[in-house]
C-alpha angles and dihedrals in degrees: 000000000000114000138180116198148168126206119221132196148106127277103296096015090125098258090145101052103040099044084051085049092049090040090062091042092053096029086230132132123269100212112197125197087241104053100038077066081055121050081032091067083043086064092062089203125131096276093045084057089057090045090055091045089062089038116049086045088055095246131152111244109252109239091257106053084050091059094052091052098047086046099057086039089056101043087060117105093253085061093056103095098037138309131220102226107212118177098012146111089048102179130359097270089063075045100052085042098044082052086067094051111054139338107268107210098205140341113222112215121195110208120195135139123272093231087068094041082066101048089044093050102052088057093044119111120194127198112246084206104054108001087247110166125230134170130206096229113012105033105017118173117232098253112041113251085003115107113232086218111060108344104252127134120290112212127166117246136255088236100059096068110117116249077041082061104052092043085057092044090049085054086040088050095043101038110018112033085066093082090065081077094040097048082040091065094036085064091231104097121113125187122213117185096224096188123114120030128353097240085052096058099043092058077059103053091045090047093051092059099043110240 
């Protein structure tokens, strides 16, 4: 079954780990904003230089030139039979414009407290090699700070710090949670409840979509 997906959810939600779980299910791409930018300034054509010119000046990319970018990633072979979204669309303008661009199935939103964001963040551990995700109690890796997946060093981020984290929250809350309502109307929204265990949410996420 060919799907095409995005994965909502704020900062911690578990986008990362349940989009990689559904991706081996499906045997489709997670394409990440990060490493659509990337893999867009590997390229070394004329949209990964825009990219790098936003980039190595630490700007944000404008939305168009991330259209752009998540148009040319989708159109490649490995997209053909369905994609997981993870990271964009950011606001309802990437939405509008992604709407233009193909015909999204289902967005996936995980929907947990920020309370709990807060408390999941601080124990997550991410691979500086791969950008694998771990967490100290609810996803460890078998060796502790080595990722399962290709054995580089897990470290926790800058950005999980905790007044980091609710500064993210408080963007995610103003720009992003808007598409809830957006992918509501559309008729394409589906809620998971991604509290409690790993294994837990995922039977969710599998069960929203039918599968």
């Amino acid at each position: 079954m060919a799907l095409k997906l995005i994965f909502m959810g704020a900062p911690g939600a578990g986008k990362g780990t349940h989009s990689g779980n559904l991706s081996r299910r499906l045997g489709i791409p997670v394409i990440s904003t990060g490493q659509i930018l990337r893999d867009a300034i590997a390229a070394g054509d004329a949209l990964g230089d825009r990219v790098k010119q936003y980039t190595d000046n630490g700007l944000l990319v404008p939305d168009e030139v991330m259209i752009d970018v998540v148009k040319q990633r989708i159109a490649q072979p490995d997209c053909y039979d369905g994609f997981i979204l993870d990271g964009f669309p950011r606001t309802i303008v990437q939405a509008e414009a992604l709407k233009g661009i193909v015909d999204i199935d289902a967005v996936l939103n995980l929907d947990v407290s920020d309370d709990e964001i807060e408390r999941r963040m601080s124990g997550r551990r991410v691979c500086v090699q791969c950008g694998a995700t771990f967490h100290v109690e609810h996803n460890p890796p078998q060796a502790e700070a080595v990722c399962d997946a290709c054995g580089g060093e897990l470290k926790r981020r800058v950005d999980d710090e905790p007044e980091t984290v609710r500064i993210r929250l408080k963007a995610y809350h103003d720009k992003t949670e808007p598409l809830i309502g957006y992918y509501s109307r559309e008729g394409k929204l589906r809620s998971v409840a991604a509290a409690g265990t790993v294994e837990e949410t995922a039977a969710r996420c599998v069960e929203a979509l039918a599968l």
